[in-house]
N, C-alpha and C positions, 0 to 999 in steps of 0.2 A: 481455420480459426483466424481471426481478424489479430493483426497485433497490438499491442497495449501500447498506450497512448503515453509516450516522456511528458512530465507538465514538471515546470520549472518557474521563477519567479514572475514571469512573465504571464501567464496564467494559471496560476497557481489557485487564486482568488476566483476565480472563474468557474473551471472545471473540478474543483473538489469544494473551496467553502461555499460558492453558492449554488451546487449542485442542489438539485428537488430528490436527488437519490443518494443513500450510504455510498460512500467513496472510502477502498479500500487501496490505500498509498502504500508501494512498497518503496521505504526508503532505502537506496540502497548503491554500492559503486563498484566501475567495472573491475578494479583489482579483489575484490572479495568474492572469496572461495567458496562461504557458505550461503552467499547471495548467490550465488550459479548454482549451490544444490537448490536453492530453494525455488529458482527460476522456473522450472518445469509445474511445481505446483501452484505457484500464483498463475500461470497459462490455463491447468485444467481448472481452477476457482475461477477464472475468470468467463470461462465456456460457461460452466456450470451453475453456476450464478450471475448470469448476464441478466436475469430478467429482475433482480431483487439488486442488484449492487454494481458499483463501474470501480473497474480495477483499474489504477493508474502508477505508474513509474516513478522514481524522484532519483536521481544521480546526486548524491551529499557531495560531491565533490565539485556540480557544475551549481551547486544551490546551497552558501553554508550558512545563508541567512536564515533558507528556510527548515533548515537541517536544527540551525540552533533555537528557531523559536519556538519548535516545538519538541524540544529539549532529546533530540534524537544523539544519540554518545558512542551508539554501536549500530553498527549494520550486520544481515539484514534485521529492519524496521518495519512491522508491518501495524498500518495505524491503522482504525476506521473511522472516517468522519461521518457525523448524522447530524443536520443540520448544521454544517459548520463547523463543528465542534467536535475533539480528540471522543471518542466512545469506548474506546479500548484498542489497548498497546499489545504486541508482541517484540522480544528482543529475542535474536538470534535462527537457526536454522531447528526446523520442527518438522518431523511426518504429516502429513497430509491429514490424517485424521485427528492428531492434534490442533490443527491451525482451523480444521472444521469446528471439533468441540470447541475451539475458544471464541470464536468470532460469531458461527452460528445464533446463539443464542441476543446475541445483538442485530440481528438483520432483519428481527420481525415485531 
């Protein structure tokens, strides 16, 4: 599996606001604990959904600009943008089948 792409202020506007596809951002930093559980399932969503959605990385700690604008407080953050625009939030560490039931219903 391909690894997931870091995007930080630098192309931040780029590869998630003017993506043509759902961009699901994990916001998220290397000391946090429940960001490493949850590591393993944003890898299989993003296998698994490659062909409907681009999963991408954010480190709040190398980006707190973009941390703060879009009002992220806790990590792990998992956002989806659709057209540019926040679609739905998650805060904190979730099962797999949770983070399907929540997001899914936005991907189509």
């Amino acid at each position: 599996m391909a690894e997931i792409l870091f995007v930080g202020e630098g192309d931040f506007d780029q590869e998630v606001l003017a993506s043509e596809q759902p961009v699901l951002v994990d916001f998220t930093a290397e000391w946090c604990s429940p960001c490493k559980l949850l590591d393993p399932v944003v890898e299989e969503l993003s296998g698994e959904w490659a062909e409907k959605v681009k999963v991408v990385k954010l480190d709040v700690d190398d980006n707190p600009g973009l941390a703060a604008d879009f009002q992220v407080l806790g990590v792990p953050t998992l956002m989806l943008f659709k057209n540019g625009k926040p679609a739905h939030r998650m805060t904190g560490f979730k099962p797999k089948a949770k983070v399907i039931n929540e997001f899914e219903p936005h991907l189509n």
